[in-house]
N, C-alpha and C positions, 0 to 999 in steps of 0.2 A: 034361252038356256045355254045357246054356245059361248055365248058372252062371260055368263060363269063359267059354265067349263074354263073356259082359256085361261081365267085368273086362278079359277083354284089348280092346274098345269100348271102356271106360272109360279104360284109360290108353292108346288110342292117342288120344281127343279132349283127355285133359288135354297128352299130349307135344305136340301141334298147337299148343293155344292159350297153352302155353308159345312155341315157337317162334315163333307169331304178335306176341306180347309182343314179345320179343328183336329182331323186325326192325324191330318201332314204334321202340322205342327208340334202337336206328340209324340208322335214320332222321331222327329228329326231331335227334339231334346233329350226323348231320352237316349238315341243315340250317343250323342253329344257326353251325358254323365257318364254313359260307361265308358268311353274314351277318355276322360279325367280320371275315372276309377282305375285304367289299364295304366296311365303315367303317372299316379301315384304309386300304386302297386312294384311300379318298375322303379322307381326312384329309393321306396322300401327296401327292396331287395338288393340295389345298389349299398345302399347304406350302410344293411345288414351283411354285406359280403365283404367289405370293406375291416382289415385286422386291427384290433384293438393296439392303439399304440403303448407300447412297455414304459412305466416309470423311469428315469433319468437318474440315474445312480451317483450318489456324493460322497466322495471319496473325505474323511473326516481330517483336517490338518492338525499335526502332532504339533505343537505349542510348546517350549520348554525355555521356562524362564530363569533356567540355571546355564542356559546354552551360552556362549562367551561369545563376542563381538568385536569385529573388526574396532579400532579405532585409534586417529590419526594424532601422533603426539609433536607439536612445536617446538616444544621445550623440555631441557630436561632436568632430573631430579634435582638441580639448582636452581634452578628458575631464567637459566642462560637458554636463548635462543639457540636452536640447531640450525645448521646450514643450509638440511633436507629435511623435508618429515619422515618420520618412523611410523613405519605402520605396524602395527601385530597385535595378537591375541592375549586380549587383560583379560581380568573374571572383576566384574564390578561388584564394589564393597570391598577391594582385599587390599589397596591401598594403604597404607596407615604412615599418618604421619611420625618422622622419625624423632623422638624422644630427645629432648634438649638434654645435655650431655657436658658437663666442663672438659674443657680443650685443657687444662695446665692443671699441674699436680697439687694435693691435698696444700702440701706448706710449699707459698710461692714466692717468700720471700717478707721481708720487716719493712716496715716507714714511720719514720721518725721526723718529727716536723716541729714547728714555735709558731701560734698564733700573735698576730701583731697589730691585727687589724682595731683597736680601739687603742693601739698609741699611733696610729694614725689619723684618727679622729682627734687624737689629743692636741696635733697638729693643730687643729682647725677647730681649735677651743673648747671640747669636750673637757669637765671637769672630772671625771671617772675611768675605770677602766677595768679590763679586768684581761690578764695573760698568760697565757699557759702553753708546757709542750704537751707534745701525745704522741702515740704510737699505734699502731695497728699491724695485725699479720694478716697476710694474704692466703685465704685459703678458696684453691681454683681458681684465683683474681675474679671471685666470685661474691664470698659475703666476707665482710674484713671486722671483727672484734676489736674493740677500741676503748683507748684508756686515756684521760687528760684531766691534768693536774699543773694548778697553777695561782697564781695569787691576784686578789680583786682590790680596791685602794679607792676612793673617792675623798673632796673635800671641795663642795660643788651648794651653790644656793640656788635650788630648784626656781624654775619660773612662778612668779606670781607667790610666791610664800614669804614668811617672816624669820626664816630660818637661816642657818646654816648645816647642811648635813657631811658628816666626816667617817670615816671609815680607815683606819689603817689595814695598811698591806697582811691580808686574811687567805687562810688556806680555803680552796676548795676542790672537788675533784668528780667527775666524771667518768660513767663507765657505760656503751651501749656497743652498738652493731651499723654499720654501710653496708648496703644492700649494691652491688657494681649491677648497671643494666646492659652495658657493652662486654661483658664477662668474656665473651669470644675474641677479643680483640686485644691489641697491642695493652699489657699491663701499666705504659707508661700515660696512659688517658685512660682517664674514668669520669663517668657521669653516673651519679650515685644519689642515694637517698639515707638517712639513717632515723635510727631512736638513740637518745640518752637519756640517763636519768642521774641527775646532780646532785649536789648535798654540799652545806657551806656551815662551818659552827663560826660567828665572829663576833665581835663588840665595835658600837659604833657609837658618835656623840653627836648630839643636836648641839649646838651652839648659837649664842646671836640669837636667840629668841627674843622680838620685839612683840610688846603691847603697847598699842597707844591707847590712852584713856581721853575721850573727848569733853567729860565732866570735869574731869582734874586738869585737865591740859598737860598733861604728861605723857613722858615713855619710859615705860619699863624694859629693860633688858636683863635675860638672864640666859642659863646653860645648866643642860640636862647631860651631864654625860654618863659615861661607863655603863650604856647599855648590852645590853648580849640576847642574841636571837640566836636561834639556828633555822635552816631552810632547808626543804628536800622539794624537788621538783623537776619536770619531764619537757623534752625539748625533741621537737619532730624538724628536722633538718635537711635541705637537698644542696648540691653544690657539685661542682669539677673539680676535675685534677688536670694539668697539662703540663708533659715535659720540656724543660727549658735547653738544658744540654746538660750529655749524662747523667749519672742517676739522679740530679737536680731538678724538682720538680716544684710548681707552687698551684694551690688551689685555693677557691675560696666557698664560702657558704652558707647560705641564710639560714636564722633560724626563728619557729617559733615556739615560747617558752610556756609551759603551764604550773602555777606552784599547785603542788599538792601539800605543803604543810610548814607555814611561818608559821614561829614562837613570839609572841608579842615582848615588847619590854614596856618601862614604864612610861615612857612616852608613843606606845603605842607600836606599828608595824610599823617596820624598818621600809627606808626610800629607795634603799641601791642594796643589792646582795652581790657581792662574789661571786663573777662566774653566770650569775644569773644577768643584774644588770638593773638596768631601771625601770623598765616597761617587757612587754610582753616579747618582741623581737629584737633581733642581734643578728651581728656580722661578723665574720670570721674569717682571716685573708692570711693564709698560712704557706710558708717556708718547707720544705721537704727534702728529705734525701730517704734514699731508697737503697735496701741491701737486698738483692736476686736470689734467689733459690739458685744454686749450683745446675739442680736438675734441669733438662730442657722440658718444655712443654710436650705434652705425650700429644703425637700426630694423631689426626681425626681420619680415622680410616675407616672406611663404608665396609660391611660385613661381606657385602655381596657382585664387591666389587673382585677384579681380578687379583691375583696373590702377586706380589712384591718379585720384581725379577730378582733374581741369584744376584746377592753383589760380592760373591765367595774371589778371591784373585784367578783369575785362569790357570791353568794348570800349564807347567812348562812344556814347552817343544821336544818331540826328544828330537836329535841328531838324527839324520836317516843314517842306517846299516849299524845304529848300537840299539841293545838294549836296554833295559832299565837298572839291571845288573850288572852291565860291560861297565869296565873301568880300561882307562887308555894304557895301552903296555909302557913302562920307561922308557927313554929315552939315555941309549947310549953313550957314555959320553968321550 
């Protein structure tokens, strides 16, 4: 029996210090959570004592796009470089450009001139021609009204035809406008543009009209004369003018011609017109003299510019110790 006894001693001291284990152990963890519970708790309260930080206030930036700005100017209202730059306060958009303007007064003067230029051709075997003077006024040495009147003449056998065409010396005449593009500058050069519009009443003869008949072996010759047309028609023109010496001046100028209305005769539309010519372009190589407006050209003066120093005579000195009243006593004689 002791034998048992001893064993069932033995495992009731090992179930004991088993169990005594098992409540160490329970012990010591739950120790252990409330100790996690206590530095939670404290880190809480940390947290919570800690002041809420205040929003960051944004002050709102006033914008104003009518505010006016520095800005650095090169050059000035002529478009001439400055020495320094200029700085100051524009308001953008108030700029404006200044208003083209004629520098020289309404009537700037007369020109009187003799186109020549198709007896210079004649020269060089042109059989036609056509010459005229003209005149124009200057008004602003800006747009110039224009009047030319002169006689046209041919007796000329066109290339490649059976004819001879003739024309006696025939009035015609011309009346438009020169448009100056230099308008600001010396009156004695122009580069210019114009319109006219022409008109020619005249009679002209075919002559030398050959047929040759290749069945007969023959040649007919005959002549259709004492025709009569008239013409009206428009001539768009650009050309110079350059002074030679004093008021002598010569220009020349191309042009190109459109009919607006030939009258046929019996042998049909006329070859050369007066004035007009024989195809659609022409040349003009003209002689000048020029009579000046008295008046000077009226000076170009900026509105905003400074006012005109005094050019009044200075006023005399007086004498020191007279007045403006004192006269000198006579002198004794």
């Amino acid at each position: 029996m002791r034998p048992l006894r001893f064993i069932i001693c033995l495992m009731l001291l090992i179930a004991g210090l088993t169990a005594a284990s098992a409540q160490s152990a329970i012990t010591e963890a739950e120790s252990v959570a409330a100790d996690s519970l206590t530095v939670v708790s404290s880190a809480t309260d940390s947290v919570a004592a800690t002041p809420a930080r205040q929003p960051r206030k944004i002050t709102p930036v006033d914008v104003d796009d009518d505010k006016p700005r520095v800005v650095l100017h090169y050059y000035d209202k002529h478009g001439e470089p400055l020495k320094e730059p200029v700085m100051f306060l524009a308001t953008l958009d108030t700029v404006k450009k200044a208003a083209s303007k004629p520098l020289y007064p309404l009537y700037n003067g007369v020109t009187v001139g003799a186109n020549f230029g198709d007896l210079l051709f004649m020269a060089f075997g042109q059989k036609y021609a056509s010459v005229d003077l003209h005149a124009d006024v200057s008004l602003h040495n800006w747009f110039f009204p224009t009047l030319e009147a002169g006689v046209g003449f041919a007796n000329a056998t066109p290339g490649r035809t059976n004819f001879t065409y003739k024309v006696k010396p025939s009035f015609y005449a011309k009346i438009g406008m020169n448009y100056n593009f230099v308008y600001k500058s010396n009156p004695d050069y122009q580069v210019f543009a114009g319109l006219r519009l022409g008109f020619s009443s005249f009679d002209w003869d075919v002559k030398n009209v050959t047929i040759n008949s290749d069945y007969w072996g023959e040649e007919t010759t005959f002549n259709m004369p004492s025709q009569r047309s008239t013409a009206l028609w428009g001539e768009l023109l650009a050309g110079i003018k350059v002074k030679i010496v004093g008021n002598f001046s010569l220009g020349w100028s191309v042009r190109w011609h459109q009919k607006f209305h030939v009258s046929k005769g019996k042998a049909g539309e006329p070859w050369f017109i007066p004035g007009y010519g024989a195809d659609n372009f022409g040349f003009s190589l003209s002689a000048m003299w020029t009579i000046p407006a008295k008046k000077k050209p009226e000076p170009d003066i900026d509105p905003d510019s400074e006012a005109a120093p005094d050019t009044a005579a200075p006023a005399a000195k007086e004498e020191p110790g007279k007045g403006a009243d004192e006269t000198l006593p006579e002198r004794k004689g």
